[in-house]
N, CA, C and O atoms as a CHARMM CRD file, in Angstrom:
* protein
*
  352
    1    1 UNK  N    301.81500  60.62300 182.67200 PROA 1      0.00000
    2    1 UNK  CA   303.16300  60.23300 183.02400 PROA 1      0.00000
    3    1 UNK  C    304.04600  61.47500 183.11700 PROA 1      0.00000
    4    1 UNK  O    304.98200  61.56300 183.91300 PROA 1      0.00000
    5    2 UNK  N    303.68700  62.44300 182.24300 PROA 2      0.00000
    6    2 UNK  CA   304.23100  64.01600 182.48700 PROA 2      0.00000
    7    2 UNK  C    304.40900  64.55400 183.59000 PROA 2      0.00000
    8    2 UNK  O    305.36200  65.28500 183.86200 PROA 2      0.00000
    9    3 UNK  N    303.15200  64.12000 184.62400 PROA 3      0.00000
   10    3 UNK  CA   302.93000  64.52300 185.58500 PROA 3      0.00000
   11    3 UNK  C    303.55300  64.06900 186.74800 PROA 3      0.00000
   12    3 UNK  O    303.81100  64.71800 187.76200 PROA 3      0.00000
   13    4 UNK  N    303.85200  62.46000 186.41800 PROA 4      0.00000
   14    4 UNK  CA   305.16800  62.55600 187.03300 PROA 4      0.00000
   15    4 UNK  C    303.86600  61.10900 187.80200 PROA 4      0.00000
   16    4 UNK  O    303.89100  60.86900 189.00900 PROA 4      0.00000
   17    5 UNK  N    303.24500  60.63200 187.19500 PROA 5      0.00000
   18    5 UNK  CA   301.99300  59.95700 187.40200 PROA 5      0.00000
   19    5 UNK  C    302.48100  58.22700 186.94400 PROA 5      0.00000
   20    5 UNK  O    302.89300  58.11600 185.79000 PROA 5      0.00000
   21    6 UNK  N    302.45300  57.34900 187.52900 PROA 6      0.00000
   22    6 UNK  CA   303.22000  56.01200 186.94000 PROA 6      0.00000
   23    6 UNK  C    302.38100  55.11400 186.67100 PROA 6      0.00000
   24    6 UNK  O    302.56700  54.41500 187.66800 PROA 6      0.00000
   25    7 UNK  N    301.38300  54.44100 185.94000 PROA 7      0.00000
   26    7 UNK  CA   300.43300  53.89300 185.62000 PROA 7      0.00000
   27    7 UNK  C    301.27200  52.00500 185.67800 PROA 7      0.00000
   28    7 UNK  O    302.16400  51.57400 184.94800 PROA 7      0.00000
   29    8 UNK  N    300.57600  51.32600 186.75800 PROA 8      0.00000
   30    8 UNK  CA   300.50100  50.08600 186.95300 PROA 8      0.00000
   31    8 UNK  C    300.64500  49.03600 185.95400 PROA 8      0.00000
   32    8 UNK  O    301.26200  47.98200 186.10500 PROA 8      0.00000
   33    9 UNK  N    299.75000  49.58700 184.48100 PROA 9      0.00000
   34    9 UNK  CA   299.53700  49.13700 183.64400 PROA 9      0.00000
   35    9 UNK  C    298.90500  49.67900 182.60800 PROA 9      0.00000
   36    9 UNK  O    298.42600  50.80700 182.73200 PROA 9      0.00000
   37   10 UNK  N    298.78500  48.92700 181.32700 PROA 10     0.00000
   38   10 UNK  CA   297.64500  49.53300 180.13300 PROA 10     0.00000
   39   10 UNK  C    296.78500  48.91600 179.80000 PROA 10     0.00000
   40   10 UNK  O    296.69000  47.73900 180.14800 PROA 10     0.00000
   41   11 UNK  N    295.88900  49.51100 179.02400 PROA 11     0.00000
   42   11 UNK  CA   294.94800  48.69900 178.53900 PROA 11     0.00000
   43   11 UNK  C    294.22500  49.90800 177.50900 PROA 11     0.00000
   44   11 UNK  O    293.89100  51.04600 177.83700 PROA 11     0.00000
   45   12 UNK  N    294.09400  49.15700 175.96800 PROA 12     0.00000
   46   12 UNK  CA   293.36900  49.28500 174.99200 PROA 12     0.00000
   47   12 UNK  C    292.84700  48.87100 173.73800 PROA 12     0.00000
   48   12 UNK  O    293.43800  48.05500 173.03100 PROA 12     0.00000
   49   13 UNK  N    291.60300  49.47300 173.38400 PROA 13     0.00000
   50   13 UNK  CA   291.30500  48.65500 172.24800 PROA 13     0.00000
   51   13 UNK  C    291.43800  49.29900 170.96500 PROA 13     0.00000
   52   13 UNK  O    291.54500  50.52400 170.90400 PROA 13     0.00000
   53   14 UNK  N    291.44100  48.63600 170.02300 PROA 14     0.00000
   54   14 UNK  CA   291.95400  48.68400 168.67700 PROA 14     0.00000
   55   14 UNK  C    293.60600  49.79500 168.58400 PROA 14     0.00000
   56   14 UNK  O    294.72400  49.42400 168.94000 PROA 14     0.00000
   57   15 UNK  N    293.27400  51.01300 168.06500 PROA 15     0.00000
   58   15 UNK  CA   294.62200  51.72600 168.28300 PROA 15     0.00000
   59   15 UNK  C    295.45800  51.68800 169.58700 PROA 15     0.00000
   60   15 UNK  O    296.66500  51.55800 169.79200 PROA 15     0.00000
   61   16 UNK  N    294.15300  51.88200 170.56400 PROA 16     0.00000
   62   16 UNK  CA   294.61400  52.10900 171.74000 PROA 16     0.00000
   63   16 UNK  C    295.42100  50.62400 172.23300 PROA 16     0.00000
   64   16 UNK  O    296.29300  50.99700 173.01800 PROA 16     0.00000
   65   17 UNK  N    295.46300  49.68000 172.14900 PROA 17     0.00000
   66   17 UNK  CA   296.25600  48.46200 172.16400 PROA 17     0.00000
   67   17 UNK  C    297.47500  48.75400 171.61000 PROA 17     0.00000
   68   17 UNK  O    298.39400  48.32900 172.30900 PROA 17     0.00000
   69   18 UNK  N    297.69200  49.10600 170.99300 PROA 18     0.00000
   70   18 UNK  CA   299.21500  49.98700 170.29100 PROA 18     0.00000
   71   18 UNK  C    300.27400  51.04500 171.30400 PROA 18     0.00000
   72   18 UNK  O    301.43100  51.04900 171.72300 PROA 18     0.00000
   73   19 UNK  N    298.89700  51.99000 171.37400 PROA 19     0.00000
   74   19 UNK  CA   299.44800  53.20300 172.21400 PROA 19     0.00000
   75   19 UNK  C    299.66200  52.78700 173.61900 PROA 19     0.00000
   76   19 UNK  O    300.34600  53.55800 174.29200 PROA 19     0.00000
   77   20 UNK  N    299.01400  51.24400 174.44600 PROA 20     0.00000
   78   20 UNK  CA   299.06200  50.67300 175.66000 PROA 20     0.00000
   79   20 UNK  C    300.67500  49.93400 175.65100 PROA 20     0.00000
   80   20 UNK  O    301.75300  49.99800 176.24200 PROA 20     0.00000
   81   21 UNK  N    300.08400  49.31100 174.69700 PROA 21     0.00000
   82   21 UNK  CA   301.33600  48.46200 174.35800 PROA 21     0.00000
   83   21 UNK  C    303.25100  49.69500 174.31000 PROA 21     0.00000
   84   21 UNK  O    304.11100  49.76300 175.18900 PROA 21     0.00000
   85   22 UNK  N    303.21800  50.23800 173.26400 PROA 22     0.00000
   86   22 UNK  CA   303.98000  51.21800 173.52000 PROA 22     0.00000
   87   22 UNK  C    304.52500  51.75900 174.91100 PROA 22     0.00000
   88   22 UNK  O    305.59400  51.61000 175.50200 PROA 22     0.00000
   89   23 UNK  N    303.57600  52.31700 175.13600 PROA 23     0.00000
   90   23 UNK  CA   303.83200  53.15100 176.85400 PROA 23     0.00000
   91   23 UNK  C    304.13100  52.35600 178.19100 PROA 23     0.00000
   92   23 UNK  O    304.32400  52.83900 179.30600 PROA 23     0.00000
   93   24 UNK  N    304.12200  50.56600 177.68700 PROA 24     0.00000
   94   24 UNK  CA   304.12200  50.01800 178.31800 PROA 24     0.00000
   95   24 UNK  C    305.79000  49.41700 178.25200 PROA 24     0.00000
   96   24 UNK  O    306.38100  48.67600 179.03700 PROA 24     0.00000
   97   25 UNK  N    306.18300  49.97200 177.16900 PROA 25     0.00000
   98   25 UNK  CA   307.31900  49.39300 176.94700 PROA 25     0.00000
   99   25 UNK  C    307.35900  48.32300 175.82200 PROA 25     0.00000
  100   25 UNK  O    308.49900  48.12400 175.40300 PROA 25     0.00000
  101   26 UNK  N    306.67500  47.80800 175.41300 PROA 26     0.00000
  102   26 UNK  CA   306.75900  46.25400 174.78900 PROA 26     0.00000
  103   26 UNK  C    307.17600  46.44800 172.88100 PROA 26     0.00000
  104   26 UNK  O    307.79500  45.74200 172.08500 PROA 26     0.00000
  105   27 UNK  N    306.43300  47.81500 172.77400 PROA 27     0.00000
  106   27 UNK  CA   306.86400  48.01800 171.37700 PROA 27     0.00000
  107   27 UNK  C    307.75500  49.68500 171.66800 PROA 27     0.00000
  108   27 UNK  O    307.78700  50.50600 172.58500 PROA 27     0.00000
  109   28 UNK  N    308.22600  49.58000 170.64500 PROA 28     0.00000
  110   28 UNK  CA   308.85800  51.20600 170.27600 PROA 28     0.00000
  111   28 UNK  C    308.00800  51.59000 169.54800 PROA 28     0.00000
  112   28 UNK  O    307.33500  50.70000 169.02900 PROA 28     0.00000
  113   29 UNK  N    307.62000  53.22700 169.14600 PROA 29     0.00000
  114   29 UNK  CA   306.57200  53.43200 168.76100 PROA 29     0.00000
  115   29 UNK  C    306.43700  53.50000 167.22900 PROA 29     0.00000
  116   29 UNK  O    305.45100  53.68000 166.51500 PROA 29     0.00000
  117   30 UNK  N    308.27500  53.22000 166.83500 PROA 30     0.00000
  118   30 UNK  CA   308.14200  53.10000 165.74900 PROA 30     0.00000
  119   30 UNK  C    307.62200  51.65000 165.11200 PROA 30     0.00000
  120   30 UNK  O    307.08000  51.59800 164.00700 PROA 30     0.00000
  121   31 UNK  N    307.83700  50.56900 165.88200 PROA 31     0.00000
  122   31 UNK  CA   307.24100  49.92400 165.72900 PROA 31     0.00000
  123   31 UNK  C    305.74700  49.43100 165.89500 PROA 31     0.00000
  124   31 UNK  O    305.28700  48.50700 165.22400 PROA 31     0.00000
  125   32 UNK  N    304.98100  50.17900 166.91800 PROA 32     0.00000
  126   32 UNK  CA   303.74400  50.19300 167.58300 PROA 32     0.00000
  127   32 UNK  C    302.72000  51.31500 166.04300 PROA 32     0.00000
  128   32 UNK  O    301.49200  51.30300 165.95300 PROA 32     0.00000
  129   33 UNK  N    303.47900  51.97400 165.25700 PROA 33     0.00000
  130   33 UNK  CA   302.92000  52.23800 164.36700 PROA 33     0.00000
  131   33 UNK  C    302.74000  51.91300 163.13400 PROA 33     0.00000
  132   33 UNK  O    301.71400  52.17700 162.50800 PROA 33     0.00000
  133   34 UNK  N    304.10300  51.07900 162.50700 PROA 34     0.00000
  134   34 UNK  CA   304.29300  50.09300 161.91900 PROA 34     0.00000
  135   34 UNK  C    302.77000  48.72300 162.21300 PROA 34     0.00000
  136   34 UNK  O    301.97000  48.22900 161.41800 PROA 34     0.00000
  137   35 UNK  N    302.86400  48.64000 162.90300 PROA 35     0.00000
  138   35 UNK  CA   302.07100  47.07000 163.55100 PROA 35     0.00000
  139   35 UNK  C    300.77000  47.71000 163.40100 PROA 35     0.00000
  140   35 UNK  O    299.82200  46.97800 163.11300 PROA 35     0.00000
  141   36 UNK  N    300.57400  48.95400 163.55100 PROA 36     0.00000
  142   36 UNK  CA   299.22300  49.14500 163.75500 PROA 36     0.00000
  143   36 UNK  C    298.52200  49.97800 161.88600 PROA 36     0.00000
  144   36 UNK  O    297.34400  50.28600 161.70600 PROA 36     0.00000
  145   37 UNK  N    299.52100  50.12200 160.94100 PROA 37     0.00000
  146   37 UNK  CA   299.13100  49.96900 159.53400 PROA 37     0.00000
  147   37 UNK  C    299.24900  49.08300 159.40500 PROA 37     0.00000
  148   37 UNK  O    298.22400  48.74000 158.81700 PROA 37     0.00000
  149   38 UNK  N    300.10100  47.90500 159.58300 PROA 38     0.00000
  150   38 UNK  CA   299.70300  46.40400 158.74000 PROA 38     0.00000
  151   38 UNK  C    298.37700  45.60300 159.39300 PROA 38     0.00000
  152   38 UNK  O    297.72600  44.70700 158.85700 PROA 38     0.00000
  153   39 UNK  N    298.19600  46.16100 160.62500 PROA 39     0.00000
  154   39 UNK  CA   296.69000  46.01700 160.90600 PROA 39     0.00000
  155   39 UNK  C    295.77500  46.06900 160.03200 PROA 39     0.00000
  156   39 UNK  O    295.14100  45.22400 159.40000 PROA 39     0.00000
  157   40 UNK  N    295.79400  47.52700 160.09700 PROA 40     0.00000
  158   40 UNK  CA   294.60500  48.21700 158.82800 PROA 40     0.00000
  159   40 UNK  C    294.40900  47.96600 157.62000 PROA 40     0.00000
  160   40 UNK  O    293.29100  47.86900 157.11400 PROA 40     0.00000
  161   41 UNK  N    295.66900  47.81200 156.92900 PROA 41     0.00000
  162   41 UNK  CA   296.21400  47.21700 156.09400 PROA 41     0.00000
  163   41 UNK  C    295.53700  45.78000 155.65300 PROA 41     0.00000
  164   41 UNK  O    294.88500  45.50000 154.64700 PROA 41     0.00000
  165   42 UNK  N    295.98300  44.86800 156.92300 PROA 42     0.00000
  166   42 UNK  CA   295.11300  43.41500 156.73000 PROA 42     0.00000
  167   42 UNK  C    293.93400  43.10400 156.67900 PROA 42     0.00000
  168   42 UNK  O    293.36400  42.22900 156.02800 PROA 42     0.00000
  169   43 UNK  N    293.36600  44.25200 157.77600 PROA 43     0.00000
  170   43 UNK  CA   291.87100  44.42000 157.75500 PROA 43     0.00000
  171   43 UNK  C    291.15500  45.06700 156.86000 PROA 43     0.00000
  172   43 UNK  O    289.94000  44.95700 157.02600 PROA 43     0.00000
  173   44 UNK  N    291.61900  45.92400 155.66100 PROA 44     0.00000
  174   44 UNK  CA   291.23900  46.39300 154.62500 PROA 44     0.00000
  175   44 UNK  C    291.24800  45.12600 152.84700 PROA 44     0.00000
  176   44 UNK  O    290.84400  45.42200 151.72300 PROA 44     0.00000
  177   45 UNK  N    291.97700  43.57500 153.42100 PROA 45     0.00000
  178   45 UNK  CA   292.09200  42.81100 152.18900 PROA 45     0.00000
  179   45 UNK  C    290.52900  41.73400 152.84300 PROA 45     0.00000
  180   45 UNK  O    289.75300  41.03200 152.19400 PROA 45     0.00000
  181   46 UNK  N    290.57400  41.99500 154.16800 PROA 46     0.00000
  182   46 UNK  CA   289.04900  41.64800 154.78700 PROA 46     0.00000
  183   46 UNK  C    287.87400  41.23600 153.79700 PROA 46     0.00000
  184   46 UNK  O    288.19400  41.98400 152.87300 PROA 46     0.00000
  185   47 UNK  N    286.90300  40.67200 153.40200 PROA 47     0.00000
  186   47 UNK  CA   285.98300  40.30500 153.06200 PROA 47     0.00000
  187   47 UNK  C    284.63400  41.10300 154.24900 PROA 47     0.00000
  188   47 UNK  O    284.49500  40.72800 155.41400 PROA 47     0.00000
  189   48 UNK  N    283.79800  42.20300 153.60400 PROA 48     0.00000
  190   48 UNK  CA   282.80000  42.66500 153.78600 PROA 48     0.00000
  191   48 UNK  C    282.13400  42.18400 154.84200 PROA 48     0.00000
  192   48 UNK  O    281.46600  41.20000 154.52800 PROA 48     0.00000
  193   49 UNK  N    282.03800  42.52700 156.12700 PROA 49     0.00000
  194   49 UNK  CA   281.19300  42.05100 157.37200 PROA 49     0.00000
  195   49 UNK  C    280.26200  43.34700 157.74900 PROA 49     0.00000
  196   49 UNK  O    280.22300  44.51100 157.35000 PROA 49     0.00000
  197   50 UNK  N    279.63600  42.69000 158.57500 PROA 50     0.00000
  198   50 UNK  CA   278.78500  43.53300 159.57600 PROA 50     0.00000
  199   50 UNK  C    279.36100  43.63200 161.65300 PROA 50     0.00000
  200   50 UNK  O    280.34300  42.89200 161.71300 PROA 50     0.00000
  201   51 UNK  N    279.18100  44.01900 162.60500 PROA 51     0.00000
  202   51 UNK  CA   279.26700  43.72000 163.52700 PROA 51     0.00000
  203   51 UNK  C    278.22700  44.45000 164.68300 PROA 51     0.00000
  204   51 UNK  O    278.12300  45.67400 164.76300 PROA 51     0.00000
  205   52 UNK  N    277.64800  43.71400 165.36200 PROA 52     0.00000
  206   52 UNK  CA   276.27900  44.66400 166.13700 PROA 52     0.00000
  207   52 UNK  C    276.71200  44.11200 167.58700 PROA 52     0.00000
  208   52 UNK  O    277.40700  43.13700 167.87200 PROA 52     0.00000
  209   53 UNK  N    276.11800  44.98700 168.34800 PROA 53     0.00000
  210   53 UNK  CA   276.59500  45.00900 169.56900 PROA 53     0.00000
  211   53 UNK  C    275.11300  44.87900 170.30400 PROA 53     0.00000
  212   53 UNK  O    274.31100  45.78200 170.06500 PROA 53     0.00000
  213   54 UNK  N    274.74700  43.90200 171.10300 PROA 54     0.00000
  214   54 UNK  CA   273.08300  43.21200 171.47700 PROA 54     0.00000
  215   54 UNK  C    273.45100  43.49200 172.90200 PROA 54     0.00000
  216   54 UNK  O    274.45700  43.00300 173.41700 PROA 54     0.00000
  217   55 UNK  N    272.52800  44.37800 173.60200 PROA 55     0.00000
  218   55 UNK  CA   272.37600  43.87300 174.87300 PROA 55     0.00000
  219   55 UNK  C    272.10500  43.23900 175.44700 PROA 55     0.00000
  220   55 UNK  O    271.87900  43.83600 176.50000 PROA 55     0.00000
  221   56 UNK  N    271.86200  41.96100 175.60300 PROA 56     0.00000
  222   56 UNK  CA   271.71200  40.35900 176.34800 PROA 56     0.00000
  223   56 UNK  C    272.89900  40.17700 176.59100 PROA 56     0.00000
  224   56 UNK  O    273.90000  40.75600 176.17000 PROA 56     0.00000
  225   57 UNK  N    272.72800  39.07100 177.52600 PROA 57     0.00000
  226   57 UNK  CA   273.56700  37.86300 178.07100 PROA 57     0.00000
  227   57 UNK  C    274.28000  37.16000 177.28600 PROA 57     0.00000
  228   57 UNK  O    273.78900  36.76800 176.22800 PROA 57     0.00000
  229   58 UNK  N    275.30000  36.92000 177.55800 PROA 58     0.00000
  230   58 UNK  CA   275.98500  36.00800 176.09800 PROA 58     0.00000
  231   58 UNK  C    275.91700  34.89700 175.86600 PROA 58     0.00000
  232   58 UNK  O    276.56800  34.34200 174.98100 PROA 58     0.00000
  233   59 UNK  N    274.74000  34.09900 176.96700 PROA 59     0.00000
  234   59 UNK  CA   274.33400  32.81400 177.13200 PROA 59     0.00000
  235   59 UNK  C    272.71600  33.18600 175.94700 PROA 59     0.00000
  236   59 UNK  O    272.58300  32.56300 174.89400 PROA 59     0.00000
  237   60 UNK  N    272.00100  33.92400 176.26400 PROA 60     0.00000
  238   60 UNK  CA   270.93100  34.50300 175.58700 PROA 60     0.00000
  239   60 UNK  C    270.88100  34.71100 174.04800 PROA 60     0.00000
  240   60 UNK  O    269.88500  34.73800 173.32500 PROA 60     0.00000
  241   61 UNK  N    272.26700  34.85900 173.69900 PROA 61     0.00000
  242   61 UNK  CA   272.44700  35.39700 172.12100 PROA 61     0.00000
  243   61 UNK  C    273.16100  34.42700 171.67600 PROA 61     0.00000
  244   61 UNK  O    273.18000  34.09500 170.49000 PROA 61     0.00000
  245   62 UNK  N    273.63600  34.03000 172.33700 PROA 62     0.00000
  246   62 UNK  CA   273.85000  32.16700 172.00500 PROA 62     0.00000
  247   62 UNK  C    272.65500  31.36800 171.62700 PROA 62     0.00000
  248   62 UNK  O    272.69300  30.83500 170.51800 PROA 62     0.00000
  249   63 UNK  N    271.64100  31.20200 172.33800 PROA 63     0.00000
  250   63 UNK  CA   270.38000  30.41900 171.79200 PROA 63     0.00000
  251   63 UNK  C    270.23500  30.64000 170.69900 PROA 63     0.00000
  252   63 UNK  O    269.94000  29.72400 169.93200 PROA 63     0.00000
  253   64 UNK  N    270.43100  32.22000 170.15900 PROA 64     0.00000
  254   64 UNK  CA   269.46000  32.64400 169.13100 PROA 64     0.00000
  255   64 UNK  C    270.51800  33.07900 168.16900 PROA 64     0.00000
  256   64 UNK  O    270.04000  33.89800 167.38400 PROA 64     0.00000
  257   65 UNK  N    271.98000  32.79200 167.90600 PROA 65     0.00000
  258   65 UNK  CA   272.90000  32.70400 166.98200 PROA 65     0.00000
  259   65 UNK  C    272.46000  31.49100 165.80400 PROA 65     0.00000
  260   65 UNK  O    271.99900  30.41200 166.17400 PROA 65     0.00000
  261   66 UNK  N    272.58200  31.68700 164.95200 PROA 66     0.00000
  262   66 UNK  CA   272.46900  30.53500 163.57000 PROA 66     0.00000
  263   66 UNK  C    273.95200  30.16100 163.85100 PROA 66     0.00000
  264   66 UNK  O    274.67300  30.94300 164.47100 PROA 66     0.00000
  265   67 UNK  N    274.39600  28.99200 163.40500 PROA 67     0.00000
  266   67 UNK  CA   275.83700  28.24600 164.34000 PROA 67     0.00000
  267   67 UNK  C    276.62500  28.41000 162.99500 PROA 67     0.00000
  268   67 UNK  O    277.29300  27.39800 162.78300 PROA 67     0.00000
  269   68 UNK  N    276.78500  29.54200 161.83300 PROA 68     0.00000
  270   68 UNK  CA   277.95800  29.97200 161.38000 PROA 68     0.00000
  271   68 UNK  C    278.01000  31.64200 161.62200 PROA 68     0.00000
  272   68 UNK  O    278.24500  32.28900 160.60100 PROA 68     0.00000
  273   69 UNK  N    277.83700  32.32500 162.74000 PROA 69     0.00000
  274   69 UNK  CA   277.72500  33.30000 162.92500 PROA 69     0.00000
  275   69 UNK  C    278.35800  33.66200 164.36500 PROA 69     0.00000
  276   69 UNK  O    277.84300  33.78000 165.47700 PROA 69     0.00000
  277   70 UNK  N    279.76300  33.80000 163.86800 PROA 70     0.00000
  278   70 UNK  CA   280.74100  34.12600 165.42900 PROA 70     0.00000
  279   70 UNK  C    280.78300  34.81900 166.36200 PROA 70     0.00000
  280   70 UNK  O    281.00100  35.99200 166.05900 PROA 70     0.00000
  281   71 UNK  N    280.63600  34.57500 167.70600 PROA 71     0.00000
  282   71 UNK  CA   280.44400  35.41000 168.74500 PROA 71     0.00000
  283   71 UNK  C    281.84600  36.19700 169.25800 PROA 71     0.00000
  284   71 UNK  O    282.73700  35.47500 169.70400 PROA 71     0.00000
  285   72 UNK  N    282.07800  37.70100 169.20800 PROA 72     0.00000
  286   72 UNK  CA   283.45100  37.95500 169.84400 PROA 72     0.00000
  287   72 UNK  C    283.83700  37.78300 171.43700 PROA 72     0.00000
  288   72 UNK  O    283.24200  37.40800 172.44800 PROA 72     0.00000
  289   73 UNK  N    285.00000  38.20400 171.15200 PROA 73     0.00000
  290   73 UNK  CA   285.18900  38.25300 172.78000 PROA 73     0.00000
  291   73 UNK  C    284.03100  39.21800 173.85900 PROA 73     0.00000
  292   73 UNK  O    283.50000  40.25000 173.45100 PROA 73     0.00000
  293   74 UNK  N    283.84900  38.78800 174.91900 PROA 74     0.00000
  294   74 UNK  CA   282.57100  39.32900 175.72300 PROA 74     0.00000
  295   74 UNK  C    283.58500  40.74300 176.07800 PROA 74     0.00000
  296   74 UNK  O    284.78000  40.73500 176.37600 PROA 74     0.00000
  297   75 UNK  N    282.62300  41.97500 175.92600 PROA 75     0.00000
  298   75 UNK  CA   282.63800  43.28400 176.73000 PROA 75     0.00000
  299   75 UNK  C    282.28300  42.90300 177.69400 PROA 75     0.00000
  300   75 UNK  O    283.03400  42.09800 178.24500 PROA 75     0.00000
  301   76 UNK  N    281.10100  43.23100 178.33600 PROA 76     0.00000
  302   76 UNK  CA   280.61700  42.80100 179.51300 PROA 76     0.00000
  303   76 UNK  C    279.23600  41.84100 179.82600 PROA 76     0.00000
  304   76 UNK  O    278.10100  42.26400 180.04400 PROA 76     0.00000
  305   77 UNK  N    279.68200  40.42700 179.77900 PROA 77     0.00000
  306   77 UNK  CA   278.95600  39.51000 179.80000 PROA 77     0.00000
  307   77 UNK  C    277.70300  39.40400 179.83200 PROA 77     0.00000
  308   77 UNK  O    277.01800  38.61000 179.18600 PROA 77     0.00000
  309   78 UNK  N    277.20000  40.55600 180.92300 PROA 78     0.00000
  310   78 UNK  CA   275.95000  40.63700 181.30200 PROA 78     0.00000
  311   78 UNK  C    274.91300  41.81300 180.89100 PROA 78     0.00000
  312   78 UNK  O    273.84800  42.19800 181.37400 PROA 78     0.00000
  313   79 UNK  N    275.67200  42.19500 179.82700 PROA 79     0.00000
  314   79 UNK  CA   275.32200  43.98300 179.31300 PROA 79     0.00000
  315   79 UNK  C    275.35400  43.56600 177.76300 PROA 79     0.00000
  316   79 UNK  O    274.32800  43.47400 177.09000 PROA 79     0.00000
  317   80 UNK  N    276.72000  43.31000 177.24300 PROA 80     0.00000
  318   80 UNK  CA   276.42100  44.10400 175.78400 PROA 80     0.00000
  319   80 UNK  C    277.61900  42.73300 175.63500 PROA 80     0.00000
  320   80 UNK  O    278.51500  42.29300 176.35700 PROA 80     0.00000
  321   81 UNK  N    276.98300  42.33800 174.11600 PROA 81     0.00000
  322   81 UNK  CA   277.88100  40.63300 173.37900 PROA 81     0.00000
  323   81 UNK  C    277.86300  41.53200 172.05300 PROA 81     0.00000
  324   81 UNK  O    277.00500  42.32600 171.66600 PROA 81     0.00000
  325   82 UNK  N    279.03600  41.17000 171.50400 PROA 82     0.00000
  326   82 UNK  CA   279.50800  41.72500 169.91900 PROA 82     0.00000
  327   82 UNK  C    279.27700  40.48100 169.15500 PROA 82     0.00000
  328   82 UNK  O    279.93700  39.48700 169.46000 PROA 82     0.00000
  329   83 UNK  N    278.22700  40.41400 167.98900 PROA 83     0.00000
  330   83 UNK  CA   278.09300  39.39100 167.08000 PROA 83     0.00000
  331   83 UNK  C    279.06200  39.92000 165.89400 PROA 83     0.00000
  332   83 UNK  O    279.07300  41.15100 165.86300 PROA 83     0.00000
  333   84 UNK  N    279.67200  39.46700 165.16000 PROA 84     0.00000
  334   84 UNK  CA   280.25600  39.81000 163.71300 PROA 84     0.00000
  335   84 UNK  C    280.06400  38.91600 163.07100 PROA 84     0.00000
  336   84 UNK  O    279.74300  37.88800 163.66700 PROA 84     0.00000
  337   85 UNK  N    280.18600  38.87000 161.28500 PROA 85     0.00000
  338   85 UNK  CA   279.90900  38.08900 161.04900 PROA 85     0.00000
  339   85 UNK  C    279.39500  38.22400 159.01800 PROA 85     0.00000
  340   85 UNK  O    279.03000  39.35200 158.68700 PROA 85     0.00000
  341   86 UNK  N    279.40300  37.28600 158.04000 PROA 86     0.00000
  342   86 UNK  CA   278.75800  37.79900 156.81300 PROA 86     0.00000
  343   86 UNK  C    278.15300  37.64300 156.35000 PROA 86     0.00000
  344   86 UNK  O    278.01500  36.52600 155.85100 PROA 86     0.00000
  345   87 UNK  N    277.44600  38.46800 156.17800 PROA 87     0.00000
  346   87 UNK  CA   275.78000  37.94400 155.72800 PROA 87     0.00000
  347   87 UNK  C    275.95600  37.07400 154.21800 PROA 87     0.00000
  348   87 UNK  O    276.76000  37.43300 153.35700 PROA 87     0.00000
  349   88 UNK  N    275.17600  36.03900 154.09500 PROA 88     0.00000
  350   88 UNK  CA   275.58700  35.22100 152.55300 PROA 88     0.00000
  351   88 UNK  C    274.22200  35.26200 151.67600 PROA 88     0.00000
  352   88 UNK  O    274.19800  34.76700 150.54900 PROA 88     0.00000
């Protein structure tokens, strides 16, 4: 944007959802940093998980999910599915 470069839009994940969000206008950054320790914050009173990232289909890792074991949002449907989840 220095450059004098005007970006359409943002997009990011975990911090970077902050720093998108921000540059996008929607937060101030004092707030976009604020929001993004009570993140960490919340996610640190979290209960102990795992999360693996499977290359199959997300129809594929579906068959073979045990049905208390949550599927995230799809990366790319046809490449790589994020299971998370706690082992008991």
């Amino acid at each position: 944007m220095s450059w004098g470069i005007q970006p359409k839009g943002f997009i990011g994940h975990s911090i970077g959802e902050f720093a998108g969000a921000h540059l996008a206008g929607v937060f101030s950054l004092e707030d976009a940093i604020d929001s993004s320790s009570q993140q960490r914050k919340m996610m640190q009173e979290l209960p102990h998980g795992s999360m693996l990232s499977v290359r199959l289909p997300a129809a594929e890792v579906e068959k073979k999910l045990m049905h208390h074991v949550p599927m995230l949002p799809l990366t790319y449907p046809a490449l790589c599915v994020e299971v998370a989840g706690s082992i008991r």
